[in-house]
C-alpha positions as CSV (number, residue, x, y, z in Angstrom):
1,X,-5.2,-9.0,23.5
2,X,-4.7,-11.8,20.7
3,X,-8.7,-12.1,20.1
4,X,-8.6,-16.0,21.2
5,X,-7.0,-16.9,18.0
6,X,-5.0,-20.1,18.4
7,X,-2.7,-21.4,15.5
8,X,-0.9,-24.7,16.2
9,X,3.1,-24.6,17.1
10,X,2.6,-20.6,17.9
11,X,2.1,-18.9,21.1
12,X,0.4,-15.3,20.5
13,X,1.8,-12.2,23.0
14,X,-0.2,-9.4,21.5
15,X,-1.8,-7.6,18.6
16,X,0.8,-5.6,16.5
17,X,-1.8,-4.0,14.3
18,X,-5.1,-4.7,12.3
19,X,-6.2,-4.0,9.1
20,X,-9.6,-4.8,6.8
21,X,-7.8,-7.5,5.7
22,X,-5.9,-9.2,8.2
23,X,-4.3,-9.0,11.8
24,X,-0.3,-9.1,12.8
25,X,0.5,-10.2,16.2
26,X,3.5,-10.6,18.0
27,X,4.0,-14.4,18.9
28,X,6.5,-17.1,19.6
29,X,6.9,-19.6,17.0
30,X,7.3,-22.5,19.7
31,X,9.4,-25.0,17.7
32,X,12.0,-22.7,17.6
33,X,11.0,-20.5,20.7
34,X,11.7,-17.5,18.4
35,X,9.8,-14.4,18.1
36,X,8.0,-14.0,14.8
37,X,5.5,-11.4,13.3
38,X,2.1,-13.9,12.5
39,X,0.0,-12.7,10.3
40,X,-3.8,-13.8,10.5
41,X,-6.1,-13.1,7.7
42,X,-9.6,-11.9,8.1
43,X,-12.2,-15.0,8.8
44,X,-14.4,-12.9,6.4
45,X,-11.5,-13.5,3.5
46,X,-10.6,-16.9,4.8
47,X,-13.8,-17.7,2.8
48,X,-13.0,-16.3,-0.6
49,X,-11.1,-19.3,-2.5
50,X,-9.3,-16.9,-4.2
51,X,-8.4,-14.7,-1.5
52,X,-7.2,-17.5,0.0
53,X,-5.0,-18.3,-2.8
54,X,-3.4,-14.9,-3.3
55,X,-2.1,-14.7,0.6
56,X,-0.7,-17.8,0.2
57,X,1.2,-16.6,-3.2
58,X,2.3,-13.8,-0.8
59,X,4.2,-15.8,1.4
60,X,5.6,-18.1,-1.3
61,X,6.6,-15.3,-3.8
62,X,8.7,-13.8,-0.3
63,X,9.8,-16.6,0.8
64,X,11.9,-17.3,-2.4
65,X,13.5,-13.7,-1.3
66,X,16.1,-14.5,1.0
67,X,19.0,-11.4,1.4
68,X,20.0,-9.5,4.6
69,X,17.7,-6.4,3.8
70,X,14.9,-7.9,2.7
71,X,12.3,-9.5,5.6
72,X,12.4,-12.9,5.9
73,X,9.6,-15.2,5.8
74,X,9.8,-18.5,8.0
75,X,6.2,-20.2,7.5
76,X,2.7,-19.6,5.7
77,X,-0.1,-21.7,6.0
78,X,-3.7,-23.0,7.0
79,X,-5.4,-24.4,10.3
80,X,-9.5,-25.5,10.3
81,X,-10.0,-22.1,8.0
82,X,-7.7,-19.8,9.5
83,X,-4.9,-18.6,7.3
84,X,-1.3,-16.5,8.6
85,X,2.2,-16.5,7.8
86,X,5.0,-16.0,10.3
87,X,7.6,-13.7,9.3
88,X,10.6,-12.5,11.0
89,X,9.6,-9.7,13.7
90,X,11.2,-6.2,13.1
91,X,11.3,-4.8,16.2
92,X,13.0,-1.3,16.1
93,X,9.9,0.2,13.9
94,X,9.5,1.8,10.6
95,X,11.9,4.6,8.4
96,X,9.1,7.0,8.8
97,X,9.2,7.1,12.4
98,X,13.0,8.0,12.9
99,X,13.3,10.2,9.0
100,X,13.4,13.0,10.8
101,X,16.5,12.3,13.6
102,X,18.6,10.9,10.5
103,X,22.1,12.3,9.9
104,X,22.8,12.4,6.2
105,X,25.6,9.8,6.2
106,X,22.7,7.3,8.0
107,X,20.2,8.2,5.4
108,X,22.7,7.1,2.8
109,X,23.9,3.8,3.9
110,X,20.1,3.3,4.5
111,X,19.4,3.6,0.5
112,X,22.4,1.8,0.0
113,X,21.2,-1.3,1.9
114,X,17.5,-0.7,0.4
115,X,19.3,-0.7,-3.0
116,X,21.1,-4.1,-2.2
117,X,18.1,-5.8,-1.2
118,X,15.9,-4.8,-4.5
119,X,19.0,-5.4,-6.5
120,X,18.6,-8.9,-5.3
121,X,14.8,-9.4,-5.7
122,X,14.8,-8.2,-9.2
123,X,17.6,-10.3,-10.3
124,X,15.3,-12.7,-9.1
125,X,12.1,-11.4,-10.9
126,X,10.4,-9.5,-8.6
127,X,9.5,-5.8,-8.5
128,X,8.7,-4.9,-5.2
129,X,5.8,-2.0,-6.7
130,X,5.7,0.1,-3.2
131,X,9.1,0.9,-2.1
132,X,7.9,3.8,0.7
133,X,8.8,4.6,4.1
134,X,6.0,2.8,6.4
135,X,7.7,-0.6,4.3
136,X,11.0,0.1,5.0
137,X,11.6,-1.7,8.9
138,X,14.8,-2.0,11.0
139,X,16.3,-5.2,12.9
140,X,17.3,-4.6,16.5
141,X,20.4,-3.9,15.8
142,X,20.1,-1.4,13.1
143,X,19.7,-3.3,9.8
144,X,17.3,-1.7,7.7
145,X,15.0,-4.1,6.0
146,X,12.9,-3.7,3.1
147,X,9.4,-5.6,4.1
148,X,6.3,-6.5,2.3
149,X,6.6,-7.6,-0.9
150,X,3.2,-9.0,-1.0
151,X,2.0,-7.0,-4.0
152,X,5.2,-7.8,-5.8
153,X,4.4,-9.9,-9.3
154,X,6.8,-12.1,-11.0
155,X,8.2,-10.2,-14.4
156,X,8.3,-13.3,-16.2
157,X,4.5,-14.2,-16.0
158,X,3.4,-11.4,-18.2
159,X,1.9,-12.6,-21.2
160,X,1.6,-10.1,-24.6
161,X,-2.1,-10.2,-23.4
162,X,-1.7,-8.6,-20.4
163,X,0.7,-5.6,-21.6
164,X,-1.7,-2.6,-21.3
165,X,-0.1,-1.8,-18.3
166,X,-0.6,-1.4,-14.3
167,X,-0.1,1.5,-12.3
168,X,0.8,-0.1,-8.1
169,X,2.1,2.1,-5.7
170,X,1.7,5.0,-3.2
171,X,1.0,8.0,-4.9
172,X,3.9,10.5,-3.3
173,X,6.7,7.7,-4.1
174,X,5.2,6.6,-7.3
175,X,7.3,6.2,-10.4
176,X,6.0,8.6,-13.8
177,X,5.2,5.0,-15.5
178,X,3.3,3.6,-12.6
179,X,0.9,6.5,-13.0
180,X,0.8,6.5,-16.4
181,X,-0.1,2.5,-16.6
182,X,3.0,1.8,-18.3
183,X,5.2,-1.2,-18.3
184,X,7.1,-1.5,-15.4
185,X,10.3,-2.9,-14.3
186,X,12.9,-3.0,-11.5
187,X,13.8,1.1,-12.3
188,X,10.1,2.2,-11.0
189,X,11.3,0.9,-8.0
190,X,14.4,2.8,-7.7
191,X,12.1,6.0,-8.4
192,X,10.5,5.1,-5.3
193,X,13.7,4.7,-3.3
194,X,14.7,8.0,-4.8
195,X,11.3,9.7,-3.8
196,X,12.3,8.2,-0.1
197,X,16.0,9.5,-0.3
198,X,14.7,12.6,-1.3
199,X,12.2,13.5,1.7
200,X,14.7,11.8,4.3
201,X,17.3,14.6,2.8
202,X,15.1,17.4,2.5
203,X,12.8,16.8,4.7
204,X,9.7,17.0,2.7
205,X,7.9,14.7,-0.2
206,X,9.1,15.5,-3.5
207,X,5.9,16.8,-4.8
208,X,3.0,18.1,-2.9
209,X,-0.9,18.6,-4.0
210,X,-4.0,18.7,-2.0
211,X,-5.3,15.1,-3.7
212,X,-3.7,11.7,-4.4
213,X,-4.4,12.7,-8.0
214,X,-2.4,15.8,-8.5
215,X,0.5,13.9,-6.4
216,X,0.6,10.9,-9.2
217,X,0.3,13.9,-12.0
218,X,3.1,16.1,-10.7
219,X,5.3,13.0,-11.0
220,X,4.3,12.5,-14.2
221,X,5.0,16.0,-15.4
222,X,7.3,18.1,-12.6
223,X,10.8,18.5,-12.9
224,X,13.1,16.1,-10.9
225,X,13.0,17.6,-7.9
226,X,15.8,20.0,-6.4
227,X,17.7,19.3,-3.0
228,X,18.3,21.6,-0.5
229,X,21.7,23.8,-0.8
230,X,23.3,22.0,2.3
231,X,22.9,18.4,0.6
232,X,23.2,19.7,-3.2
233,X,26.1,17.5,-3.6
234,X,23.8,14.8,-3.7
235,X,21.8,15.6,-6.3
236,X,23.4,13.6,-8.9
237,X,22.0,10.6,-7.1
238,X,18.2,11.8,-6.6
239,X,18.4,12.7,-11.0
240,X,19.9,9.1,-11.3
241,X,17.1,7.7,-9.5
242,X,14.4,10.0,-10.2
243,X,14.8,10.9,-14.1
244,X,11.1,10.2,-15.7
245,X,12.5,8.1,-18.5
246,X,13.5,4.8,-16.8
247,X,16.3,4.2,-19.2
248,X,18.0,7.3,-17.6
249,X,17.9,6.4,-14.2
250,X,20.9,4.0,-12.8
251,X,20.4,0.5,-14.5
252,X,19.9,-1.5,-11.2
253,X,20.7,-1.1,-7.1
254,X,24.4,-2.0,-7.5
255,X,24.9,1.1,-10.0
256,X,23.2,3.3,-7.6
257,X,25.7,2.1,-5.1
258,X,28.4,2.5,-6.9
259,X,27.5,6.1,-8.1
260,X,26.5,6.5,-4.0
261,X,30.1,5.7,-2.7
262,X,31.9,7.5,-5.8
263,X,29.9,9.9,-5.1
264,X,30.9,10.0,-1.0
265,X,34.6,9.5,-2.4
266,X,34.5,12.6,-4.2
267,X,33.8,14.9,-1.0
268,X,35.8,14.4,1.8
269,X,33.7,16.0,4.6
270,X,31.2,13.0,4.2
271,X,33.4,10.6,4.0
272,X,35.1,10.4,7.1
273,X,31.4,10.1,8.9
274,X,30.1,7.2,6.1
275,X,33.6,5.2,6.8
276,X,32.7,5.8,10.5
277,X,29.4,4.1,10.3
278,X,30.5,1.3,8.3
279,X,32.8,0.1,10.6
280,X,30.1,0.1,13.6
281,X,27.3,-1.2,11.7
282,X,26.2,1.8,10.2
283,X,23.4,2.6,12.9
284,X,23.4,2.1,16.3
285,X,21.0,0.1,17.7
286,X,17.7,1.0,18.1
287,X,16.1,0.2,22.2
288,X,13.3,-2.2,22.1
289,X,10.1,0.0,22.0
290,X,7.7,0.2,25.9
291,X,4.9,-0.1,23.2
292,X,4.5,-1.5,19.9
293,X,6.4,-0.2,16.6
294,X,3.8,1.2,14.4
295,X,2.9,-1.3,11.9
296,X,1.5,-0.1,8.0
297,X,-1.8,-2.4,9.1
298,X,-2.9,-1.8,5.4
299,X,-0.1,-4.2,3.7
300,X,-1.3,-7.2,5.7
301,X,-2.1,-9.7,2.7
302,X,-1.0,-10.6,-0.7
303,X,-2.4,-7.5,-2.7
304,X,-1.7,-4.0,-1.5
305,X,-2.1,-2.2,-4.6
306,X,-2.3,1.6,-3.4
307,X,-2.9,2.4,-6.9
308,X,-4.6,0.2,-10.2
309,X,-5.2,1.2,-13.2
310,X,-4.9,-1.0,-16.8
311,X,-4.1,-4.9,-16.1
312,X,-0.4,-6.5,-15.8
313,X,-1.0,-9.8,-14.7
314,X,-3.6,-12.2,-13.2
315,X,-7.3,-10.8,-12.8
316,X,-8.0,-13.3,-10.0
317,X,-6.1,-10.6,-8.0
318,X,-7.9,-8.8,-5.3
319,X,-6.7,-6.0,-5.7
320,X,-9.0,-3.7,-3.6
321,X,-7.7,-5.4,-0.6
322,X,-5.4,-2.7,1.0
323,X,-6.3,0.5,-0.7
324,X,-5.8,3.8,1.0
325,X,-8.2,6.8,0.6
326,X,-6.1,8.4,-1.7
327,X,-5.2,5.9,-3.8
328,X,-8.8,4.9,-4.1
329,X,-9.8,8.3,-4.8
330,X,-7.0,8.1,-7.7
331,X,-8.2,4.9,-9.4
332,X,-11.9,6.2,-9.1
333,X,-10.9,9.5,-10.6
334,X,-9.2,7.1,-13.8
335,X,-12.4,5.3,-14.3
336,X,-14.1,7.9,-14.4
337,X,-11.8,8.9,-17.4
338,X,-9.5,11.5,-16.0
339,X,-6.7,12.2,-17.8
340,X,-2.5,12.6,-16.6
341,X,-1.9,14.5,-19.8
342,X,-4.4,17.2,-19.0
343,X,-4.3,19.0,-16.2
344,X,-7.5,20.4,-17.0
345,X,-9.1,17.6,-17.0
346,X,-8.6,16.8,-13.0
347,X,-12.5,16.9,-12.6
348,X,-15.2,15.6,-14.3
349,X,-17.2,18.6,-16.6
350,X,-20.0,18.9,-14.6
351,X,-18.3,19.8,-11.5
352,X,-16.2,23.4,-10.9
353,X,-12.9,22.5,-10.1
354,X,-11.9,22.4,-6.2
355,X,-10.0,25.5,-5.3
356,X,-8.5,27.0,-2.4
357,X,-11.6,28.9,-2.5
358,X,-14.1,25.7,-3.2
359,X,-12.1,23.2,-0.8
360,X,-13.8,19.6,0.0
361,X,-16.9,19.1,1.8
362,X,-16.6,17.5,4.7
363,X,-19.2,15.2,6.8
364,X,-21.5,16.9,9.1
365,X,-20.2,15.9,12.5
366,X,-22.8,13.5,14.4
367,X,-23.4,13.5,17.8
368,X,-22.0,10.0,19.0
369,X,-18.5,8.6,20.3
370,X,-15.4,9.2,18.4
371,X,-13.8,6.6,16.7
372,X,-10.2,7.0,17.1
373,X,-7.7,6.1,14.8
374,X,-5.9,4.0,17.3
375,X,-8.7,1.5,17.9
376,X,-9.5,-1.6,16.1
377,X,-12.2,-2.1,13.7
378,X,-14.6,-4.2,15.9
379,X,-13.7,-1.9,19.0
380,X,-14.5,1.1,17.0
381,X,-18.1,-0.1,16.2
382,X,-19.0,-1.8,19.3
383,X,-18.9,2.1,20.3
384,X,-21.7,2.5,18.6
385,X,-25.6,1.5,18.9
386,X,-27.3,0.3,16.3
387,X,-29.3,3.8,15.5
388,X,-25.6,5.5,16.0
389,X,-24.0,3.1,13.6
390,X,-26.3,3.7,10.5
391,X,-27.0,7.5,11.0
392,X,-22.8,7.4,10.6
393,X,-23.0,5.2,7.9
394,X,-25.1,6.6,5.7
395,X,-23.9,10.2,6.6
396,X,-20.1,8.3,5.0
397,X,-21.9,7.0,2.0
398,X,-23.7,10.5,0.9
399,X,-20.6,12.1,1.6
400,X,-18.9,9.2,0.0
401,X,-20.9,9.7,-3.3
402,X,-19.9,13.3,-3.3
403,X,-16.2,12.8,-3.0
404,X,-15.0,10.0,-5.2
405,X,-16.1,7.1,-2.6
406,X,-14.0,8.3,0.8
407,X,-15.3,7.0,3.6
408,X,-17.3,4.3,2.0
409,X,-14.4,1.5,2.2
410,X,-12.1,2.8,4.0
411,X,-10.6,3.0,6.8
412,X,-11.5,-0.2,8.4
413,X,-13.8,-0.1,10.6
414,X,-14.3,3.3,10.3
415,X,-16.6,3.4,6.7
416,X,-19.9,2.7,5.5
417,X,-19.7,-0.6,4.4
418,X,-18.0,-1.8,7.8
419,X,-20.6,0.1,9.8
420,X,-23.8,-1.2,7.5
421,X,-22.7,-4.3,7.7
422,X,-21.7,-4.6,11.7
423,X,-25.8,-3.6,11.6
424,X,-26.9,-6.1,9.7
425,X,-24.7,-8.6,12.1
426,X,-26.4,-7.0,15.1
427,X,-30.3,-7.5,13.3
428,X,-30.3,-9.4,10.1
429,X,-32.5,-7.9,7.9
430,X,-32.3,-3.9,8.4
431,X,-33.8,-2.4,5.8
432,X,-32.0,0.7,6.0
433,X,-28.3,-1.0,6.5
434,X,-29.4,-3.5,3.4
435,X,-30.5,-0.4,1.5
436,X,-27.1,1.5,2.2
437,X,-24.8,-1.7,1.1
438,X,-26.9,-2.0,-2.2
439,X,-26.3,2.0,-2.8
440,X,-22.2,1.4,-1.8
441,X,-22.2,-1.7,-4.2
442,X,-24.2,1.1,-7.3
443,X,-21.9,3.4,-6.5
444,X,-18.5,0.9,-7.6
445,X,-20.3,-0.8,-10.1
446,X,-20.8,2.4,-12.2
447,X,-17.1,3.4,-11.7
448,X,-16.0,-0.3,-12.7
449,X,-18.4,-0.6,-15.7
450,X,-16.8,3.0,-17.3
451,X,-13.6,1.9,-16.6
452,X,-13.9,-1.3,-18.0
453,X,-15.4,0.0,-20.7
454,X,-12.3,2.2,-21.3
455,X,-10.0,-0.7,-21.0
456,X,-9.0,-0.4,-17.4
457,X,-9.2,-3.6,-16.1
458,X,-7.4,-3.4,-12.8
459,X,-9.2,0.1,-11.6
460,X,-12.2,-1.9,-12.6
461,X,-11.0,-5.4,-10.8
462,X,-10.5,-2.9,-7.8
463,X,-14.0,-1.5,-7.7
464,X,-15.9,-4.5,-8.4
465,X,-14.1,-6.5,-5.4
466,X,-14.7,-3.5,-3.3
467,X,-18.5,-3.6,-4.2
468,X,-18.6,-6.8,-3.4
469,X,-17.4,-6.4,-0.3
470,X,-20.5,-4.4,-0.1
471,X,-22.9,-6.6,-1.5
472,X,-21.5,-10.2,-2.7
473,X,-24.3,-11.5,-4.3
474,X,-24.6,-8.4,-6.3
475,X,-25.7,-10.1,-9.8
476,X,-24.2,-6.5,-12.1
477,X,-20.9,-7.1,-10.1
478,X,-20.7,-10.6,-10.4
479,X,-21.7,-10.5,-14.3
480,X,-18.7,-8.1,-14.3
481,X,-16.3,-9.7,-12.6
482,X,-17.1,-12.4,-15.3
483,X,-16.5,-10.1,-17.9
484,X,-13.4,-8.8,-17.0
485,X,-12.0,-12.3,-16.5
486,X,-12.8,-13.1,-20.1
487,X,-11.3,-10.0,-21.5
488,X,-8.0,-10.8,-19.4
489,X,-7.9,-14.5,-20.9
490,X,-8.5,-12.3,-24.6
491,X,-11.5,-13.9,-24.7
């Protein structure tokens, strides 16, 4: 299934994954009659100039990155509107999928090669912002590869303007100064890694909460976490890499491997099995998959900024693109002026805080087809009739309104604004589906307008692109937009 998409000097197998923003397939890059993953943005994107501009900073910002464990990019460019980039094809899936089967010497040398790689990129400038399992991939023959650094931003562009701060990342591997909207720098990343090492050892996240939110706070505020008895001796590298202050975590990747193998040195019933690996590769092999790896369909363009609060950087970045539901949730629940000082203040005043006893509302199940998570955005709705499709939508934006915008943008195909909008593609001019799209588009424009208004520019760049994905010609979004690009040029 490759959707009739033809790009010139590339022969298309089949669909890897699809996102809101764009589509990977597996295909042959014919000049070389290699394999590559091709990545297609959405036609709907394709038409944003500045879209356009961002995926094609993706590919040039990761193409400069060229080190055995980080993925390589071969090609990126444009063909009669359609945009994609070819990057090498990781066939042997993603760390999440095989976390749980890892021996503890394999979990190591896995860091270690993660380490080496971001060493690399931020000796070259680049923090990588979203170091997390689903992003770290594996080459046939074992190599573990750290992928996606399409949200990554060059440390040397910022400008004193643009030093309030930005907060990028997945909330249960985000670093205390990503959440806080600090400055970052190549250490947030080695949180990450160290938020990774941690659940691959222990076999849990290091902090758990029912929201996205709490997540991001307990990082802020928790203790370093504390490893299991049977991997204790280990624990010196999880404080190295997760101590809140950056300057007390390891300077840099080679210091963490360093500390790693001094560390392996030091007790002899690991290192006999660590030796081991290292002179057979480290991993075996992984089979080629009957069906395709998983593939994290939501880091398929330039910006994937899970989480966005004040501004580091350029404001032309669309950084809505590739938000999850949580993240979303988090950046709503900043504009809207929650605090990561106060634990009190986790909900806004006029609304008892959710308990065990007061848990989430939920939608009220509708009687029509189910839309499982495996299917594609299109497939999903085509489902649907037209009656079906809004009573669904407009059941996800009251629900939506109620719970910090879930369901409203998110997941694609699978929200209200995908689902009002495939109605309005089926009869132009429904009232009710244009009535829905200007309530989705109200909805963001309040949350961007307070957090504008309290100086944070990126949650507000996020939910004014995401209500323009609602309603472009919005005039209070677009006046907005405007505004927020004059205050990032100081103006």
């Amino acid at each position: 299934m490759t959707d009739d998409v033809q790009i010139p000097g590339y022969k298309l197998i089949r669909k890897l994954g699809e996102g809101g923003m764009a589509t990977v397939y597996l295909a042959t890059q014919e000049s070389l009659d290699r394999e590559v993953a091709l990545k297609v943005m959405s036609s709907v994107l394709a038409a944003n100039p500045t879209f356009c501009e961002q995926f094609m900073k993706e590919g040039r910002i990761t193409a400069k990155l060229t080190h055995p464990h980080l993925m390589t990019v071969h090609d990126i460019g444009m063909d009669h509107g359609v945009y994609y980039l070819a990057s090498e094809f990781l066939p042997a899936g993603t760390l999440r999928e095989r976390m749980e089967k890892l021996t503890t010497a394999e979990t190591l040398e896995i860091a270690r090669d993660i380490a080496a790689g971001l060493a690399y990129a931020h000796e070259k400038g680049f923090v990588h912002r979203d170091v997390k399992p689903g992003n770290i991939m594996f080459r046939a023959n074992g190599t573990a590869v750290l992928a996606d650094f399409g949200i990554a931003k060059a440390m040397k562009t910022v400008s004193a303007a643009t030093m309030a701060g930005n907060a990028i990342g997945t909330p249960d591997y985000m670093s205390p100064e990503q959440a806080q909207a600090s400055m970052i720098d190549g250490r947030s990343d080695l949180y990450s890694l160290g938020a990774v090492l941690f659940e691959c050892l222990a076999g849990e996240k290091p902090y758990q909460a029912n929201d996205a939110y709490a997540v991001a706070l307990m990082h802020v505020t928790e203790p370093v976490p504390t490893l299991p008895d049977k991997v204790a001796w280990l624990q010196p590298l999880i404080d190295g890499l997760m101590a809140k202050s950056p300057e007390q975590r390891f300077a840099n990747g080679d210091a963490f491997i360093a500390a790693c193998d001094k560390l392996i040195q030091s007790n002899p019933h690991a290192l006999s099995a660590a030796r081991e690996q290292r002179g057979t590769r480290k991993r075996a092999a992984m089979p080629r998959p009957a069906t395709p790896p998983s593939i994290d369909t939501e880091s398929t363009t330039a910006s994937s900024e899970a989480v966005s609060l004040p501004r580091l950087g350029g404001g032309k970045n669309l950084r809505f693109a590739l938000i999850g539901a949580g993240a979303l949730l988090l950046v709503i629940a900043v504009a809207l002026g929650w605090r990561f000082t106060n634990p009190a203040a986790t909900a806004p005043t006029d609304v008892p805080p959710r308990t065990a006893e007061t848990p989430r509302t939920t939608p009220t199940p509708v009687a029509q087809p189910t839309l499982s998570a495996n299917d594609g955005g299109n497939d999903a709705l085509a489902k649907l009739d037209t009656p079906a499709l809004l009573a669904r939508a407009e059941q996800y934006l009251a629900y939506g309104q109620k719970n910090g915008g879930e369901k409203m943008g998110f997941p694609p195909g699978d929200n209200a604004i995908d689902m009002f909008q495939e109605a309005l593609r089926r009869e132009p001019g429904n009232a009710r589906a244009s009535a829905g799209l200007a309530q989705v588009a109200g909805f963001y424009e309040s949350g961007a307008r307070t957090a504008f208004k309290n100086g944070l520019y990126t949650g507000a760049d996020v939910l004014v692109e995401e209500g323009l994905r609602a309603e472009p010609a919005n005039p209070k979004l677009l006046k907005l937009k405007q505004d927020l690009e004059k205050a990032e040029q100081g103006g």
